[in-house]
Backbone as a ProteinNet text record, in pm:
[ID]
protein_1_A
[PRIMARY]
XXXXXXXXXXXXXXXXXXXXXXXXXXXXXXXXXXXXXXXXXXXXXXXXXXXXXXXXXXXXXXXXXXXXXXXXXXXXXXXXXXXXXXXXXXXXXXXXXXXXXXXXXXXXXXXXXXXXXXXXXXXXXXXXXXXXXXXXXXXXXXXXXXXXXXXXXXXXXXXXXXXXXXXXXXXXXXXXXXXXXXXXXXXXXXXXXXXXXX
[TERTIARY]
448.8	372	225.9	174.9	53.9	-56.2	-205.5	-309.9	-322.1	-289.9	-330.6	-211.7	-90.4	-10.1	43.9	-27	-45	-150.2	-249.3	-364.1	-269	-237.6	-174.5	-93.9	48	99.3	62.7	-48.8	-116.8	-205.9	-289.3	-331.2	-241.5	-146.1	-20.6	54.6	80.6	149.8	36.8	-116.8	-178.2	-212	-189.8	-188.5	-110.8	49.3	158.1	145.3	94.9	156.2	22.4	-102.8	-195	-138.5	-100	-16.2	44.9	143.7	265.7	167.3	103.8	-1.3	-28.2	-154.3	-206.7	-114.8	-28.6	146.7	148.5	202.8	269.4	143.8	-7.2	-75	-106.8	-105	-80.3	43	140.3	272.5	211.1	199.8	188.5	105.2	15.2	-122.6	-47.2	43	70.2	191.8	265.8	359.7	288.1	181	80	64.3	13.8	-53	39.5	190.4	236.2	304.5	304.8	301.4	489.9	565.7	677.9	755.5	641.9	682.9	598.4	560.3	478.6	598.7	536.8	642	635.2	741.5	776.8	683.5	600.7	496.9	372	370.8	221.8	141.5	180.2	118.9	-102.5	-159.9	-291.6	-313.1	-373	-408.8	-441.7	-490.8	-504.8	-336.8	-245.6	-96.4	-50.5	-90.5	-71.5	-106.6	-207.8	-307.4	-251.4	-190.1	-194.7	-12.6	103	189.7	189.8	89.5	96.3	35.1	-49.5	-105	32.2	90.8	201.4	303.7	282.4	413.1	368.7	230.5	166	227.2	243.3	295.7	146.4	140.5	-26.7	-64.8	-189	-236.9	-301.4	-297.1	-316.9	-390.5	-464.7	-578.1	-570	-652.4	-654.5	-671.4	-571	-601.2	-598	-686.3	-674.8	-593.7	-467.7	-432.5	-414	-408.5	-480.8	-330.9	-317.7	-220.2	-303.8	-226.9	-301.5	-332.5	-410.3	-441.2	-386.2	-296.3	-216.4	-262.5	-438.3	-436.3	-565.8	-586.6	-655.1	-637.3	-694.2	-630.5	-679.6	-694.4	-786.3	-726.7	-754.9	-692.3	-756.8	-681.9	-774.2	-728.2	-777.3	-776.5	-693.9	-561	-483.6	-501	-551.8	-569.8	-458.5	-383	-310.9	-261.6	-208.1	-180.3	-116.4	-123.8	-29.9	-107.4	15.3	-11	-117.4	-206.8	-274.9	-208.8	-232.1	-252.7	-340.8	-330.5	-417.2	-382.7	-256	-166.6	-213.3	-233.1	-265.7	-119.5	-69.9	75.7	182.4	167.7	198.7	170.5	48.4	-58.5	-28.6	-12.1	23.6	117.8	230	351.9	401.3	339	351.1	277.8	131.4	104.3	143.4	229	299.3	377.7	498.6	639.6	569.2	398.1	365.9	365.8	325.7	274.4	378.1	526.3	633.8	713.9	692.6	757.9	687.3	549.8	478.4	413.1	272.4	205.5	268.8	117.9	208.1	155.9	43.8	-59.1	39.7	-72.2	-36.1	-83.4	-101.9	-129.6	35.6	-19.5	107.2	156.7	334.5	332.2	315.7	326	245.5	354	453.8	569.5	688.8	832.4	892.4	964.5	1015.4	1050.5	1175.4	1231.7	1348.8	1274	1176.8	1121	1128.3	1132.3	1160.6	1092.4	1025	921.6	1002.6	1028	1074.3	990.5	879.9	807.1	658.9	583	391.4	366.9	311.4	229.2	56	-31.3	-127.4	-195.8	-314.7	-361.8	-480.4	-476.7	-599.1	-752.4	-743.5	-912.3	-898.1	-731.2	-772.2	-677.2	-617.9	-512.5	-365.1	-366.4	-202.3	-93	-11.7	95.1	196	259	346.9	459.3	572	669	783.6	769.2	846.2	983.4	1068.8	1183.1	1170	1309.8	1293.4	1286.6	1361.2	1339.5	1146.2	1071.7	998.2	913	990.5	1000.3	1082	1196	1306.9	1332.6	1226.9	1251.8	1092.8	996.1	870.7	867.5	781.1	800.3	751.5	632.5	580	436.5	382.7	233.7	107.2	23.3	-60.2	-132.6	-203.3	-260.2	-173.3	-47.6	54.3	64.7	82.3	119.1	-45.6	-163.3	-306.6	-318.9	-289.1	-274.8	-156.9	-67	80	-21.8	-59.2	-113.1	-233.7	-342.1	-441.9	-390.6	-316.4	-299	-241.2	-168.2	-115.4	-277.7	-317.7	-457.2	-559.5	-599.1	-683.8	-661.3	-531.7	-494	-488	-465.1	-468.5	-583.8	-688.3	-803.6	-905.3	-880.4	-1001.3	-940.7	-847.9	-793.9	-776.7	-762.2	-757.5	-875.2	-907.6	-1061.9	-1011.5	-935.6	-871.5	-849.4	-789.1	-739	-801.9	-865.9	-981.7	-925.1	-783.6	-726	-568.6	-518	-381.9	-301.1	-179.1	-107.3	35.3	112	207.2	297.7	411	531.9	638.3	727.7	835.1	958.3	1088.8	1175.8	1150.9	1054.4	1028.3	958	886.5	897.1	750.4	700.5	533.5	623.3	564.3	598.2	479.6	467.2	372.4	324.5	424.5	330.7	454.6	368.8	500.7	555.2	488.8	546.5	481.7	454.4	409.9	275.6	193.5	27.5	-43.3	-27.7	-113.2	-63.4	-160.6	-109.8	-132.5	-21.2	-5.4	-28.3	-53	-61.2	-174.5	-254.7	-374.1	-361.6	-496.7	-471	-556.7	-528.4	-658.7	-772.9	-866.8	-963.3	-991.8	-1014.9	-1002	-1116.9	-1085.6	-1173.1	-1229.7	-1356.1	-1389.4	-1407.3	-1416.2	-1448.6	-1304.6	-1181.2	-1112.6	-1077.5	-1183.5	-1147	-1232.2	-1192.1	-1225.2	-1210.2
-6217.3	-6093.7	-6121.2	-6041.6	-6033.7	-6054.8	-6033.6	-6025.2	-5864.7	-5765.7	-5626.3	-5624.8	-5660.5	-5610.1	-5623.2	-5756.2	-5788.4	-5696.9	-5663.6	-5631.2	-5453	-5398.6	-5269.1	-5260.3	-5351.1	-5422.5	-5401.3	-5457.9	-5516.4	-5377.9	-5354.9	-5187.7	-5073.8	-5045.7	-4992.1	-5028.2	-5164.9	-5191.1	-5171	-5166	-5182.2	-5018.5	-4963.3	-4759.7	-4731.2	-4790.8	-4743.6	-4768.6	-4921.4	-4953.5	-4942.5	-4869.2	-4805.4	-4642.5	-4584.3	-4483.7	-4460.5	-4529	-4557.1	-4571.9	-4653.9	-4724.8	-4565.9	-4515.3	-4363.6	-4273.6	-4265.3	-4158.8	-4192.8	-4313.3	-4409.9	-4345.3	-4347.7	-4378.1	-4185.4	-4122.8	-3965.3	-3949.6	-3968.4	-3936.1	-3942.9	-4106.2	-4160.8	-4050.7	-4045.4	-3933.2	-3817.1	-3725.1	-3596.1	-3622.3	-3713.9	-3725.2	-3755.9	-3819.3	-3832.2	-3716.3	-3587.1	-3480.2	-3401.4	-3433	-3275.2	-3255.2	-3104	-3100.7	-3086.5	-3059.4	-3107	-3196.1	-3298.5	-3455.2	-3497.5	-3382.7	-3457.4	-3460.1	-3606.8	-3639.1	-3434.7	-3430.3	-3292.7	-3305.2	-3243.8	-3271.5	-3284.5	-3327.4	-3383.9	-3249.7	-3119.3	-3058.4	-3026.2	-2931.9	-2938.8	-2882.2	-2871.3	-2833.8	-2636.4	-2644.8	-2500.7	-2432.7	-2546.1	-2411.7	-2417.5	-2502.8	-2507.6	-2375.3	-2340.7	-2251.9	-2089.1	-2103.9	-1975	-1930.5	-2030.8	-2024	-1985.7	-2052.6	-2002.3	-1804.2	-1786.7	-1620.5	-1589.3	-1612.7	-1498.1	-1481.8	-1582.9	-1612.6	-1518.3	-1485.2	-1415.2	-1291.7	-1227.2	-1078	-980.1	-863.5	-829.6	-789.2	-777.1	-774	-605.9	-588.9	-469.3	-433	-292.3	-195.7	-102.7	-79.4	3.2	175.5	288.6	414.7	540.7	620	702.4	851.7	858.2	953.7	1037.1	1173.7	1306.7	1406.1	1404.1	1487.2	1584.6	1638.3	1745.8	1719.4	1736.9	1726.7	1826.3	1797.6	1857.8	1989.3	1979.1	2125.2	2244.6	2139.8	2246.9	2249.4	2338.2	2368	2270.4	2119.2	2036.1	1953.9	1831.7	1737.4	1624.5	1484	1392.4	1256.6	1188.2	1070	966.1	900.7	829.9	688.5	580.3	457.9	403	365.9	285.4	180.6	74.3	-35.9	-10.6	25.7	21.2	-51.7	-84.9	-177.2	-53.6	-121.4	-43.4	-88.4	6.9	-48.5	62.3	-21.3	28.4	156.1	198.5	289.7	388.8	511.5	613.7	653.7	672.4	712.2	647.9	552.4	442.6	484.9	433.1	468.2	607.4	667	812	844.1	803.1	837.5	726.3	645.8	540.5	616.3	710.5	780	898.2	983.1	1103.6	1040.6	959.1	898	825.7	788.1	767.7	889.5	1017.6	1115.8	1183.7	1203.2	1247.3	1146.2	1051.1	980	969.9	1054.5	1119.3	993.9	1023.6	999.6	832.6	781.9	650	658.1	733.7	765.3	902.3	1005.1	1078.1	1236.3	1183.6	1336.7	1400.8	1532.9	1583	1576.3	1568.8	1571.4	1675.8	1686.2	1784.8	1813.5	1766.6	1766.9	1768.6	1817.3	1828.9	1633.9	1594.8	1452.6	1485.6	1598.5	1586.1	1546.5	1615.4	1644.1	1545.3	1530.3	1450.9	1473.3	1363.9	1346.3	1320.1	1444.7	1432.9	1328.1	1371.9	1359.9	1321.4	1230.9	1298.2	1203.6	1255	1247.2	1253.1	1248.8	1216.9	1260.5	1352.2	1423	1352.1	1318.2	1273.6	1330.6	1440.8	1551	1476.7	1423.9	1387.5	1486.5	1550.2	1690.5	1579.1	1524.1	1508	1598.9	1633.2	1712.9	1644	1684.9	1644.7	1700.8	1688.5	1779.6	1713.7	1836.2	1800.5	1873.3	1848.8	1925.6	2016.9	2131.2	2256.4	2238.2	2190.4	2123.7	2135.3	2111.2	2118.2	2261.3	2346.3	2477.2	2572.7	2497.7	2556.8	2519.8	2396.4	2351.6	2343.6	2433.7	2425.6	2572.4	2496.6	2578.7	2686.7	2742	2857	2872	2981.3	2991.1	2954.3	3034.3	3014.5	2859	2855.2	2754.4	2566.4	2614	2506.6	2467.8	2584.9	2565.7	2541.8	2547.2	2511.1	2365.4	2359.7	2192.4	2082	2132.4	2063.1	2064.3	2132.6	2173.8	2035.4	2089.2	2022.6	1879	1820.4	1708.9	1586.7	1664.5	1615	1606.7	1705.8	1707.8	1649.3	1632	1506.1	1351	1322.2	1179.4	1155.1	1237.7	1139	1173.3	1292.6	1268.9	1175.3	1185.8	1104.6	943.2	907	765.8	728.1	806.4	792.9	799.5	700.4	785.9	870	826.7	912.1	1052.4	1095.9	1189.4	1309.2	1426.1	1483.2	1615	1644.8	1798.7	1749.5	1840.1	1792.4	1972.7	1919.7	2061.3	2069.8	2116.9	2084.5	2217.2	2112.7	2193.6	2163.3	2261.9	2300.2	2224.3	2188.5	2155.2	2186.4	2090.5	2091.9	2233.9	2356.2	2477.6	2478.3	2579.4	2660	2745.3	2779.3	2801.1	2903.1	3016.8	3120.3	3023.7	3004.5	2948.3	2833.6	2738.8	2689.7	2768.5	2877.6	2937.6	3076.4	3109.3	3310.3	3346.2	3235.7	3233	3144.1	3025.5	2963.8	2978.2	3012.3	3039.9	2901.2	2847.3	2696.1	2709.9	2841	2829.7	2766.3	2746.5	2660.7	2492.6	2431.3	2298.1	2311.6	2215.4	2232.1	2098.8	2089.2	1985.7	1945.9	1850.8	1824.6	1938.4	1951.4	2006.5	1970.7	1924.7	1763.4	1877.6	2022.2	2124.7	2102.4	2109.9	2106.1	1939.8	1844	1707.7	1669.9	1652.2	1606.1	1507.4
5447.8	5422.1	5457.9	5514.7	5607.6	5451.3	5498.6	5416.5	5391.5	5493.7	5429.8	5377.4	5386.2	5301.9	5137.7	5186.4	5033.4	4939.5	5001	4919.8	4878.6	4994.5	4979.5	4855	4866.4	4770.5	4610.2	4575.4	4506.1	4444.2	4546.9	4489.1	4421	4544.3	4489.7	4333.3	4264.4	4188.1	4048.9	4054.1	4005.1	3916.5	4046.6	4039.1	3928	3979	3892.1	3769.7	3730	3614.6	3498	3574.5	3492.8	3480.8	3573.4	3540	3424.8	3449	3347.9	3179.5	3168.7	3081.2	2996.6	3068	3071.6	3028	3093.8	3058.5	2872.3	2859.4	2767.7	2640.2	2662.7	2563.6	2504.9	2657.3	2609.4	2522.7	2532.6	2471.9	2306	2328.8	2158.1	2108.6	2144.5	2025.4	2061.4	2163.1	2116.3	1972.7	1998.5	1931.9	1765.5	1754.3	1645.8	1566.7	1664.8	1609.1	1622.5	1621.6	1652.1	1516.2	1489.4	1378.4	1311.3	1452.7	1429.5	1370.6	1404.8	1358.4	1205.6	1170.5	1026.4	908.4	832.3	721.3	635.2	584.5	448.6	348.4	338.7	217.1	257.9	418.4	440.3	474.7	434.2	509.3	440.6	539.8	492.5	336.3	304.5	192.6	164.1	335.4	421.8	428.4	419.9	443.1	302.9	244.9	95.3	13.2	47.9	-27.9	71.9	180.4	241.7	198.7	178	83.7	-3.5	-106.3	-215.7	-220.4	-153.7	-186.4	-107.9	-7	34.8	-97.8	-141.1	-288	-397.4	-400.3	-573.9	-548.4	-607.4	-632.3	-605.5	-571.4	-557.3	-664.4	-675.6	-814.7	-851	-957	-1023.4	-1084.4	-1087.6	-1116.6	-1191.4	-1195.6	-1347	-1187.8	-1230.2	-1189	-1328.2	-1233.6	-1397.5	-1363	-1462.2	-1383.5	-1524.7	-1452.6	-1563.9	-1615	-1742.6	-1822.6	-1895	-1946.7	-2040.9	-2192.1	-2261.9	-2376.1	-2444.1	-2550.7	-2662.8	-2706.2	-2767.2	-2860	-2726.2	-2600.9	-2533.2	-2422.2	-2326.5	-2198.8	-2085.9	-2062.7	-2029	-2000.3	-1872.4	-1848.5	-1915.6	-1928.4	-1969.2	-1879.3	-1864.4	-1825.1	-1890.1	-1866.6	-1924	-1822	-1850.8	-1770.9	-1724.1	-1624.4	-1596.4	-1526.1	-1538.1	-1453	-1332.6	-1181.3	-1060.3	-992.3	-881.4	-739	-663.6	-642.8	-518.3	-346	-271.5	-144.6	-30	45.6	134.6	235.8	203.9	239.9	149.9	229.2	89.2	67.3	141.6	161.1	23.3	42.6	-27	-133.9	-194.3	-316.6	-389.2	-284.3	-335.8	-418	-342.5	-400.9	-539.3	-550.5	-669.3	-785.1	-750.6	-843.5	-917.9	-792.9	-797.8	-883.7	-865.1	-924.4	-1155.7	-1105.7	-1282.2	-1339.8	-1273.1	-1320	-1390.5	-1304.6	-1309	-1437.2	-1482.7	-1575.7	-1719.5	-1694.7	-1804.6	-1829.5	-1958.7	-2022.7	-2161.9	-2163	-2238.9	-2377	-2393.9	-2450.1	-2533.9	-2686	-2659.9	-2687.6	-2508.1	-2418.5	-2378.2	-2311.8	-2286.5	-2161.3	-2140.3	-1964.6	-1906.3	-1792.7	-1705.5	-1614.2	-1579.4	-1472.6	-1527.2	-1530	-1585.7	-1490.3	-1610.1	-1605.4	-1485.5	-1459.9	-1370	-1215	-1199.3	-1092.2	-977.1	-842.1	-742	-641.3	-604.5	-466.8	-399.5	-290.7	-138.7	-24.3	-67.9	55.2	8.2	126.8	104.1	256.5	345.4	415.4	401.7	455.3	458	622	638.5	769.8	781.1	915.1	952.4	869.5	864.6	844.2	672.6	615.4	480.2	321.8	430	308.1	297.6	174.1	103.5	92.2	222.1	162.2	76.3	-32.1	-125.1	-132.1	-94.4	-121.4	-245.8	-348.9	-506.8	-448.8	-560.8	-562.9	-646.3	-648.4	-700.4	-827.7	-910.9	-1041.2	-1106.9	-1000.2	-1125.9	-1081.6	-1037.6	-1043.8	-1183.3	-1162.4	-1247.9	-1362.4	-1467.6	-1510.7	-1609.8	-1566.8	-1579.9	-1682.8	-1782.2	-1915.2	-1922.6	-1834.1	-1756.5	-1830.8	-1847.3	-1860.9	-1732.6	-1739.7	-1684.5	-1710.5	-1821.6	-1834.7	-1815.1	-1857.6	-1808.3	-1667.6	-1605.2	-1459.2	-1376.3	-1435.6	-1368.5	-1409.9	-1527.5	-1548.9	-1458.5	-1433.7	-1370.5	-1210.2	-1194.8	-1011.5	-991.6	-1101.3	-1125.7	-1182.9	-1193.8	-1273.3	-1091	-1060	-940.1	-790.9	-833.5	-753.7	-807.7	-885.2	-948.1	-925.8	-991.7	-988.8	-817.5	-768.3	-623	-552.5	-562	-497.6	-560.4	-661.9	-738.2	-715.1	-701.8	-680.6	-537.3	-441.6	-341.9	-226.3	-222.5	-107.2	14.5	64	197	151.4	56.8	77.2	-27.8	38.7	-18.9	-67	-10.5	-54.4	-83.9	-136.8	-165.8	-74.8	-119.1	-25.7	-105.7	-204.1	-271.7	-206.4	-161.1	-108.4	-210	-203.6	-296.6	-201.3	-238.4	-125.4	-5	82.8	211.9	218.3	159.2	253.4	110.6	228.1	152.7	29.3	-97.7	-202.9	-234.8	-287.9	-345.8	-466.6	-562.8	-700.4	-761.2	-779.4	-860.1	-1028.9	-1110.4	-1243.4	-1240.8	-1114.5	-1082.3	-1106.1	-1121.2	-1144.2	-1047.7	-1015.4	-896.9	-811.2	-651	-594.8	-479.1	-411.9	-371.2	-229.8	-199.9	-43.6	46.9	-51	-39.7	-33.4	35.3	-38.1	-144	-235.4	-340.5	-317.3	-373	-402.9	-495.9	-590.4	-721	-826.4	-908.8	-1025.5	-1142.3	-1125.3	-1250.1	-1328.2	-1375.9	-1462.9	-1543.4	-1488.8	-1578.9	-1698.4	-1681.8	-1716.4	-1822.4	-1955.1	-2104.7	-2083.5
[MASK]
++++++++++++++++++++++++++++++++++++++++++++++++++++++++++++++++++++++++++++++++++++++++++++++++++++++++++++++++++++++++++++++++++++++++++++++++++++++++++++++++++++++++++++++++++++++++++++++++++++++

């Protein structure tokens, strides 16, 4: 073997087996840091802590939602524990469904306990439509001042708890309704009324 061929040789074998070397020493450190390969337990302290909040249950607020007071024609403020969320939609109908299972306190209910939320959407401009079932039509003890409180009680608790939503719109089984007891008339949306609230 000649003198250049040796040196060629020699360069050549020198390439590879720093190659190889380089290859060999990348592997080790990905195989180091990958997180595939970490012992069960080792994890950061960062997935520790982001486990645990997906695990808590969400936490709960005080909303105030409005029944009627026993000897006058007036809503009042009954405090209660629900999940909030960021859904008015959501939010909504968790308040509709306290309202409907009455008072814990004792104020009076305002909805006849049969009553059933079909529906509630939520409009961009900010109007809650709600749609109840006929029940708390047919089942609603009548009077004027009863049936302004039942209207008003459902329109309070969710504008005043809800920032989004600034009017309410109460539908009867899916369809526009004249009054829910032959005195308010529902064809409206309403807006809350802090005049009627003791």
């Amino acid at each position: 073997m000649n003198r250049k061929r040796l040196i060629r040789y020699g360069l050549f074998s020198g390439l590879f087996f720093l190659a190889v070397g380089g290859a060999a020493t990348i592997y080790t450190r990905m195989q180091a840091i990958s997180p595939s390969r970490q012992t069960p337990g080792t994890e950061t302290s960062l997935d520790r802590d982001a486990v645990d909040k997906r695990g808590q249950p969400p936490e709960e607020h005080v909303a105030q939602l409005y029944f009627s007071d026993k000897d006058k024609p007036f809503l009042v403020a009954e405090e209660r524990m629900l999940t909030p969320s960021d859904d008015p939609v959501v939010y909504g109908k968790t308040i509709v469904k306290a309202l409907i299972s009455g008072p814990q306190t004792d104020l009076a209910t305002t909805l006849p306990r049969s009553t059933g939320l079909r529906g509630l959407f939520v409009t961009e401009p900010g109007i809650a439509y709600i749609d109840l079932t006929g029940n708390v039509m047919e089942e609603h003890p009548g009077g004027s001042e009863t049936e302004l409180m039942a209207v008003y009680s459902i329109v309070n608790s969710l504008v005043l708890n809800i920032p989004r939503i600034r009017a309410v719109k109460i539908l009867i089984d899916g369809r526009e309704s004249m009054t829910l007891a032959g005195h308010i008339d529902l064809r409206s949306a309403f807006k809350a009324n802090l005049l009627l609230i003791r």
